[in-house]
C-alpha positions in Angstrom: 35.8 -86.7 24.5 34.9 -88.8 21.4 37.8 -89.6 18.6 36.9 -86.8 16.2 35.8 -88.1 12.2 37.3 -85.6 10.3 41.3 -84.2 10.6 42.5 -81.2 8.4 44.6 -81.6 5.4 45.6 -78.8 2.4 43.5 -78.0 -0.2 44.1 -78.1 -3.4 44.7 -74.6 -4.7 47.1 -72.5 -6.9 48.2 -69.5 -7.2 45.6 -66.7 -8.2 47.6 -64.4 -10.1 47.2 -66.8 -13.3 43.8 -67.6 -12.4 42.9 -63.6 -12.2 43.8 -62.8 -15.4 43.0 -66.1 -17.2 39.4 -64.9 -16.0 40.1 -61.0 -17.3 40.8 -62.4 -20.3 37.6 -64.7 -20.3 34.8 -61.6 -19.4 36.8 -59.4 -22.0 36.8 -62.0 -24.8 32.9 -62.5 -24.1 32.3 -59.2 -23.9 34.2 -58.5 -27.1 31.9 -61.6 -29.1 28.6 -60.2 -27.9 30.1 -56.7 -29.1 31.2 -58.5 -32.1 27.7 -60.6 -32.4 25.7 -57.5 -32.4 27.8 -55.9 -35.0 28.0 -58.2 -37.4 25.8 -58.4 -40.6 24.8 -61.5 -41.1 22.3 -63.0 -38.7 24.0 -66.7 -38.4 26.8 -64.9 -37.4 24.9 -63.0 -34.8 23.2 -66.3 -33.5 26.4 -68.1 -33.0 28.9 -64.9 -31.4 26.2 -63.8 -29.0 25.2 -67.1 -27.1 29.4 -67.9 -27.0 30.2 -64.7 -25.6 27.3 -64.9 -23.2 28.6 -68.2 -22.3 32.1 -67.1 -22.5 31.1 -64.2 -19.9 29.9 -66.0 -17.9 32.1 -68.8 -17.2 34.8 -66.5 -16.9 32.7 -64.6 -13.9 32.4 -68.7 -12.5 35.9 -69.6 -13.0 36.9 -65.8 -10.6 34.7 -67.1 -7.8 37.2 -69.4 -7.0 39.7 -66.8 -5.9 40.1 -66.5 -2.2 42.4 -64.1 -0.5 44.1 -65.2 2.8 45.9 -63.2 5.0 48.8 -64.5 7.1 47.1 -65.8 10.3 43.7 -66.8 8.5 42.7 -69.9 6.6 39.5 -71.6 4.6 38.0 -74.9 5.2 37.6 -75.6 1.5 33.6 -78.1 1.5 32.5 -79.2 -2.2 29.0 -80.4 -1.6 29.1 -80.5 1.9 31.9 -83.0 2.0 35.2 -81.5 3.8 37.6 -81.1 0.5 40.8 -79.5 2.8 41.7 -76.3 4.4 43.8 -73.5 2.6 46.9 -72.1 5.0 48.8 -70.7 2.0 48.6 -66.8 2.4 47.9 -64.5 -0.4 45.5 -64.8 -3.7 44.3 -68.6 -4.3 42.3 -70.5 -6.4 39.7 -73.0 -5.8 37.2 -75.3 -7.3 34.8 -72.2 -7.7 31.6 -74.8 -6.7 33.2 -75.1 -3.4 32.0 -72.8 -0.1 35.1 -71.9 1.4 34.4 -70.7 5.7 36.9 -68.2 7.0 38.9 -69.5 10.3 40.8 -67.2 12.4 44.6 -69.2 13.6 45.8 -66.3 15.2 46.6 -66.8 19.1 43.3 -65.4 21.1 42.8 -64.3 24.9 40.1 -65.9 27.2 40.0 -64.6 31.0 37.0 -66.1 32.7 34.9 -64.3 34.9 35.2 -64.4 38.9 33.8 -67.6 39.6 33.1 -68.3 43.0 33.5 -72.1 44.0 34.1 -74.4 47.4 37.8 -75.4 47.7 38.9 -79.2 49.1 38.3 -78.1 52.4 34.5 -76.6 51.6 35.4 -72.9 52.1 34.0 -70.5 49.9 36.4 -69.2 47.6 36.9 -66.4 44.3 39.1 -67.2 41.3 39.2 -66.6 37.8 41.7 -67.6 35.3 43.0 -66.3 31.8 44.0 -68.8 28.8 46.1 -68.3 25.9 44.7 -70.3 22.9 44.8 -70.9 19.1 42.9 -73.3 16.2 45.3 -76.0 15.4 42.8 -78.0 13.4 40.5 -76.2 11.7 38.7 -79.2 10.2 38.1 -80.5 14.0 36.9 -76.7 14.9 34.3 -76.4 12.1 33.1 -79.4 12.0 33.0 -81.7 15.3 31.7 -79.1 17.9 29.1 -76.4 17.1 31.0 -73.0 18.4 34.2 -73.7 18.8 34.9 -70.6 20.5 32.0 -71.0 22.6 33.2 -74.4 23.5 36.5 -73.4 24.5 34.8 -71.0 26.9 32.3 -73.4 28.3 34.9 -76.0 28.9 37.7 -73.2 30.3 35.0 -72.5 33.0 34.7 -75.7 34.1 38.6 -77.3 34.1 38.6 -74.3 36.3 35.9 -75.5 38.7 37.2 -78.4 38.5 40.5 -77.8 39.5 39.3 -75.2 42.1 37.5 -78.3 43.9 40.3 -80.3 43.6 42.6 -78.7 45.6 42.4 -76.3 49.2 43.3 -72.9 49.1 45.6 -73.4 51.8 46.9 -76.7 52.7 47.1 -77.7 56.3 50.2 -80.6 55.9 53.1 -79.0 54.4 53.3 -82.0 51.7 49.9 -80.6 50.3 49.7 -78.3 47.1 47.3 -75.5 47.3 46.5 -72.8 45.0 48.0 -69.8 47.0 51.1 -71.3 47.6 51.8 -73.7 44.1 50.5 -71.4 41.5 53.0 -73.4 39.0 52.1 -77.1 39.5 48.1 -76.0 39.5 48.2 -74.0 36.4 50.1 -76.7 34.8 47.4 -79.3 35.7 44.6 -76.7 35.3 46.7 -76.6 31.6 46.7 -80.0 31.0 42.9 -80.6 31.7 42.4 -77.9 29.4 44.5 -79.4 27.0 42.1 -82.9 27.3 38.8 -80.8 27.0 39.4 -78.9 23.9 42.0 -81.3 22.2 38.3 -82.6 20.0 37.8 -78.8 18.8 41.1 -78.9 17.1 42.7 -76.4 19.7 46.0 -75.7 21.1 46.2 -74.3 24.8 49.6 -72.0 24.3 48.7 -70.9 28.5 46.7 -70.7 31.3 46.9 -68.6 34.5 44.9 -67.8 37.2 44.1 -64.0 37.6 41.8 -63.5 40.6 42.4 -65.8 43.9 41.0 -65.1 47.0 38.9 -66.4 49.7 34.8 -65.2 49.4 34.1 -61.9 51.3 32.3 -63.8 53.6 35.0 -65.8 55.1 37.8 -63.3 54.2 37.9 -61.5 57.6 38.1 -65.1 59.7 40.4 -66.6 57.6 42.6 -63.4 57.4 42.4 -64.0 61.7 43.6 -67.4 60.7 46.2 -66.9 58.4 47.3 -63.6 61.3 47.4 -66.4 64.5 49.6 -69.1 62.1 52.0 -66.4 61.7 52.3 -65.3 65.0 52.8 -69.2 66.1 55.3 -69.2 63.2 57.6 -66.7 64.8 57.1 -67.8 68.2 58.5 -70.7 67.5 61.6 -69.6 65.6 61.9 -67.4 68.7 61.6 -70.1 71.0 63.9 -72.5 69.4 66.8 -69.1 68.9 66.2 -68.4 72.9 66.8 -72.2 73.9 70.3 -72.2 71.8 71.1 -68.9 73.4 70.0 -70.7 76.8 72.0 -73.5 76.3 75.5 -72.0 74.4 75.3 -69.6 77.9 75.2 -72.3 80.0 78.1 -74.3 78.1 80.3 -71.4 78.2 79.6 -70.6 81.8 80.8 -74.3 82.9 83.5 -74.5 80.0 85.2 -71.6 81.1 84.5 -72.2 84.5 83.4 -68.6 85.6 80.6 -70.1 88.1 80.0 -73.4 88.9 75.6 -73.7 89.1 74.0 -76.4 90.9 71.0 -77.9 89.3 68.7 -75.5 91.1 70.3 -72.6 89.9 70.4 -73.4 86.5 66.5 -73.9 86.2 66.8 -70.6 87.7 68.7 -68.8 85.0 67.2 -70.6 82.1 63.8 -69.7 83.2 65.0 -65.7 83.4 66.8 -66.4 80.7 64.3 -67.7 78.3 61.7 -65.2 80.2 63.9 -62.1 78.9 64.4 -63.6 75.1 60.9 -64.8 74.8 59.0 -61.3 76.0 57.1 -58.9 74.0 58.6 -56.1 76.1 62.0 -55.3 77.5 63.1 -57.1 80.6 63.2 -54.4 83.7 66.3 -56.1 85.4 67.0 -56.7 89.4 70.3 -56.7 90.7 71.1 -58.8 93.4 73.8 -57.1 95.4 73.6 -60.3 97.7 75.1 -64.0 96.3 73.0 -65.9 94.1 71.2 -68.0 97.6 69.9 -64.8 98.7 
């Protein structure tokens, strides 16, 4: 993004108490000398109170322009002649150089949740996601003037740090060192954060958060990768169970020749770890054959 031009800065204001009735006093004075023009006798009289009271009116009506009223969680971008002159934070009833336009800016904290956008992760698959972000105008000089909308912009760019981020990453990784959005929601919303933080930083706003609120594969895909996600979990346990049955297998075997309750040849041993492992690796219970002969027979 380019180096914005303009930065904010406070306007020069004061309080508008003073100023309010400073300009009472003005329309009631004026009104009083036309009252006072019109009543009097002499016509030189009448020719000079008339035109001041007028004038006195009216500049009093000038001079109350300038009062602004700002309510906590609001501000004005103060312009005199369509140069930037400062931005008024200061809650409460202000006054101004009453030739200035002052443009109401919102700082209160605002929601934006994007809608479902459907993207290609790292790995090409088709997938849904939408996100939500937390945001507020720090510089309201940089908000007015160096983008057009800047809550337009925050949206636009919001969509795509989201895209971008969406492409960057799979949604799940195959190597167990690789981040992907189901399973490091944290470290991706605090790059997805940051990126946001690089886009808007030029529109004068502050990204407070940003989370993702929608994540799933595309309804096309969903049922084979559900299949896939089933047959790695399955895998998963078999091997857990695998690795359990071998240290059952071979804490049975130590104890057997520790303790010197049967002395196994090589032969036999296969034997018994391949019941062994046959009985503690099954999906159903083992139906079990006593031998009522010795182990040769």
């Amino acid at each position: 993004m380019p180096e914005p031009q303009v930065r904010e800065y406070p306007a020069h204001s004061v309080g508008g108490g003073l100023a309010l009735l400073a300009g009472l006093a003005g329309v009631l004075a004026g009104a009083g000398l036309v009252v006072l023009g019109i009543l009097a006798a002499a016509t030189a009289a009448k020719a000079s109170l008339i035109p001041l009271g007028i004038l006195t009116f009216l500049g009093a009506v000038l001079a109350m322009s300038g009062l602004n009223m700002v309510e906590p969680g609001q501000a004005r971008v103060v312009q005199l002649f369509g140069r930037y002159r400062g931005t008024i934070r200061t809650d409460g009833l202000r006054w101004v150089n009453p030739l200035t336009t002052r443009e109401k800016i919102s700082t209160r904290v605002r929601n934006h949740e994007t809608a479902v956008l459907k993207v290609n992760d790292a790995y090409g698959n088709p997938i849904e996601l939408a996100a939500v972000v937390v945001w507020k105008v720090e510089d309201t000089a940089r908000a007015v003037f160096e983008v057009e909308d800047f809550t337009e912009f925050v949206e636009t760019q919001t969509e795509a740090a989201v895209r971008h981020i969406a492409i960057e990453y799979p949604y799940d990784a195959h190597d167990e060192d690789g981040l992907s959005l189901r399973e490091n929601a944290e470290e991706i919303t605090e790059k997805l954060a940051a990126e946001l933080h690089a886009r808007v930083e030029a529109a004068g706003v502050q990204i407070i958060e940003s989370r993702f609120t929608h994540l799933a594969y595309a309804p096309e895909i969903a049922s084979a990768m559900l299949q896939r996600q089933q047959a790695g979990a399955v895998v998963a346990a078999r091997k857990q169970i695998v690795e359990g049955a071998v240290g059952m297998v071979e804490l049975a075997l130590t104890r057997l020749s520790e303790d010197g309750i049967v002395d196994l040849d090589p032969e036999r041993k296969a034997a018994m770890v391949s019941n062994l492992m046959v009985v503690l690796c099954g999906d159903r219970a083992a139906q079990p054959v006593v031998n009522t002969g010795t182990l040769y027979q």
